[in-house]
N, C-alpha and C positions, 0 to 999 in steps of 0.2 A: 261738594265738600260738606255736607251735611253733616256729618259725623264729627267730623273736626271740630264743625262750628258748636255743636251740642257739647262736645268735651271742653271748648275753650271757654262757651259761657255758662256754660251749667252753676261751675262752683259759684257765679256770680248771680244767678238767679235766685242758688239756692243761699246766699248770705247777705243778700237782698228780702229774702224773704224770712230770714231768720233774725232779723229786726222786728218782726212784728212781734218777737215774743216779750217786746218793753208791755206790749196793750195788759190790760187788767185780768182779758180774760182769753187770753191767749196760751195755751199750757206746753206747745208744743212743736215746732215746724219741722216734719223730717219727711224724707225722700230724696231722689238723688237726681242730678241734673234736673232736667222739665218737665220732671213727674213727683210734685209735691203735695202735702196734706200740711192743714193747718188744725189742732185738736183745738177747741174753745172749751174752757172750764168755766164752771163757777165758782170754784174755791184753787188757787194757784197752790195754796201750801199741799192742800194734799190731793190736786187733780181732780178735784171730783168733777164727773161730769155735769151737762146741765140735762133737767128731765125730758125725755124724749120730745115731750106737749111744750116747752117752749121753742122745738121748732131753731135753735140758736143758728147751725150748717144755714137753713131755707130763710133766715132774714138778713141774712148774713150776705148768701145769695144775690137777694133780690135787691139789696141795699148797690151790692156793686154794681148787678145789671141795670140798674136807674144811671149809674157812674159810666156805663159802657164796657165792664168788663164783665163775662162769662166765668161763673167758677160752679162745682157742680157741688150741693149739697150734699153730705152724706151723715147725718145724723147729727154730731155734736163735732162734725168735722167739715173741712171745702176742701177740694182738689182742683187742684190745676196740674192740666196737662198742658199749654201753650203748645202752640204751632212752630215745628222745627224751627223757624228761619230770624224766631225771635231774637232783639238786636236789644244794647243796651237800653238806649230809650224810652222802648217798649218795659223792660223790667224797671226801670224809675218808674213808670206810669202806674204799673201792675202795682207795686208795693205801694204808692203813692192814695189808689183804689181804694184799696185792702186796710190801708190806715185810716179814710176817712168811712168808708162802709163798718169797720168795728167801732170805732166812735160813734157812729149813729146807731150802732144797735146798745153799743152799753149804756149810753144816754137813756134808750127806752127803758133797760132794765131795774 
């Protein structure tokens, strides 16, 4: 029942994860069910991005993979794709990551 399960938690991963847009330098979380992106700005008012060379996606990364979780950089953005069978718990954990992994990269900034 795989499908089921992806339709019953989706909206719950993806409004778990649409919390993070409190962070300072968070602009954006959209995707649907368990295939999300997270845009990182440096300016919230008018989105700007951050410049290629600070790298924000890859520290961002690497901050959570130190935490245990896998998110895949992709420029001034992370994607998570989670593993179908993902259970509540697991999304408190995920966003839980993700809240202190951007803390420690806006700290460096």
């Amino acid at each position: 029942n795989i499908c089921e399960h992806v339709q019953r938690l989706g909206p719950k991963f993806e409004s778990g994860l649409k919390r993070l847009e409190k962070q300072d330098i968070v602009g954006e979380v959209r995707g649907s069910h368990f295939m999300m992106g997270i845009e990182f700005v440096s300016d919230k008012s008018t989105r700007k991005a951050f410049p290629d060379d600070a790298d924000i996606g890859g520290r961002i990364a690497r901050e959570a993979q130190a935490r245990g979780l896998m998110v895949r950089p992709l420029g001034s953005m992370a994607v998570l794709s989670p593993c179908l069978i993902l259970d509540e718990g697991n999304i408190n954990d995920i966003v839980d990551i993700l809240v202190q992994s951007i803390t420690a990269v806006t700290s460096q900034l």
